[in-house]
C-alpha positions in Angstrom: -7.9 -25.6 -11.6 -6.3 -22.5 -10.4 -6.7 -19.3 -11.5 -4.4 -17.7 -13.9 -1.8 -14.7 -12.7 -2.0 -11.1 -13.7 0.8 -8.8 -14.4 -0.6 -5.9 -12.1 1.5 -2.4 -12.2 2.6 -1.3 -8.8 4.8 1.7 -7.2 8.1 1.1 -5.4 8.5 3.0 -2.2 11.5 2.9 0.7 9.7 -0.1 2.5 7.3 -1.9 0.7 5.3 -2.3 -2.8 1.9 -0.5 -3.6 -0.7 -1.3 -6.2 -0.9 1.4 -8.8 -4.6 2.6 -9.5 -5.7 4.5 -12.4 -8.6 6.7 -13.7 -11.1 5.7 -16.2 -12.2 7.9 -18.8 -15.2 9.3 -16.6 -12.5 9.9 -13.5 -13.8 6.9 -11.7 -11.0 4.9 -9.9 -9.8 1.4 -10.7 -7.2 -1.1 -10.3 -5.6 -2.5 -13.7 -4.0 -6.0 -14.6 -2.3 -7.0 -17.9 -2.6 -10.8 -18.8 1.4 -10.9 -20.4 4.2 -8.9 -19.3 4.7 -7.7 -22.7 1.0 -6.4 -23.2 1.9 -4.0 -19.5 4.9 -2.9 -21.3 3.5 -2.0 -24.6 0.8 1.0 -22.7 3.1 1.5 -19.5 6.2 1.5 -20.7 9.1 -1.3 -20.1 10.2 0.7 -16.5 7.0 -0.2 -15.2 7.4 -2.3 -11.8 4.6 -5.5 -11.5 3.7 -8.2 -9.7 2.0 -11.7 -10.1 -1.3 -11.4 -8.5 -4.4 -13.5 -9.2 -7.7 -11.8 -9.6 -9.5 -12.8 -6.4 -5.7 -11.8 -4.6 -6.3 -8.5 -6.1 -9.8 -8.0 -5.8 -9.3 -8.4 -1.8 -6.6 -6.1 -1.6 -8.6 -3.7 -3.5 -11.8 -4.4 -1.6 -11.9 -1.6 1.0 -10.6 0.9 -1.7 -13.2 3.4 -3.8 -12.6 1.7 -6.6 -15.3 0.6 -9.5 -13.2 -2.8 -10.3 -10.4 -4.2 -12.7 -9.7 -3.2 -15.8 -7.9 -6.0 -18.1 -5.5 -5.7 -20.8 -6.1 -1.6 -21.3 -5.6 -0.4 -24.7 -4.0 3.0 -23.6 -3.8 5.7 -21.2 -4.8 9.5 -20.5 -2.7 12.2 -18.9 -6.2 13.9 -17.9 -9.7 12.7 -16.6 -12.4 12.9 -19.6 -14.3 16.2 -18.7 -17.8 16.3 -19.7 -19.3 19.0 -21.5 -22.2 20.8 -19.7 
């Protein structure tokens, strides 16, 4: 069986397509996938450029990255990193 395609937000540039990573609450890095196009327009906005990818596709092309792993279907976004109190 093969494996099912993400909706994964990415950035437009003059040459080519990057993937679009994100923050978690703790400021941690990660990559993001929605499983519907309508569920990544709903918290990113219907502008938002995306591609097919499946998870092992963009696991590998986020392999060599600092990242902590993939976040599915987010509920939301932040404008800051989460800043703990000391």
């Amino acid at each position: 069986m093969s494996e099912p395609r993400l909706c994964v937000p990415v950035k437009t540039g003059p040459c080519a397509l990057t993937l679009r990573l994100f923050r978690t609450v703790s400021g941690k890095r990660t990559a993001v996938a929605f499983t519907s196009p309508l569920k990544l327009a709903r918290v990113l906005g219907p502008q938002q450029p995306w591609v097919l990818l499946t998870a092992p596709a963009l696991r590998a092309m986020t392999a060599e990255l600092d990242i902590i792993g993939i976040v599915t279907d987010p509920a939301g976004t932040m404008n800051a990193p989460y800043r703990q109190a000391s």
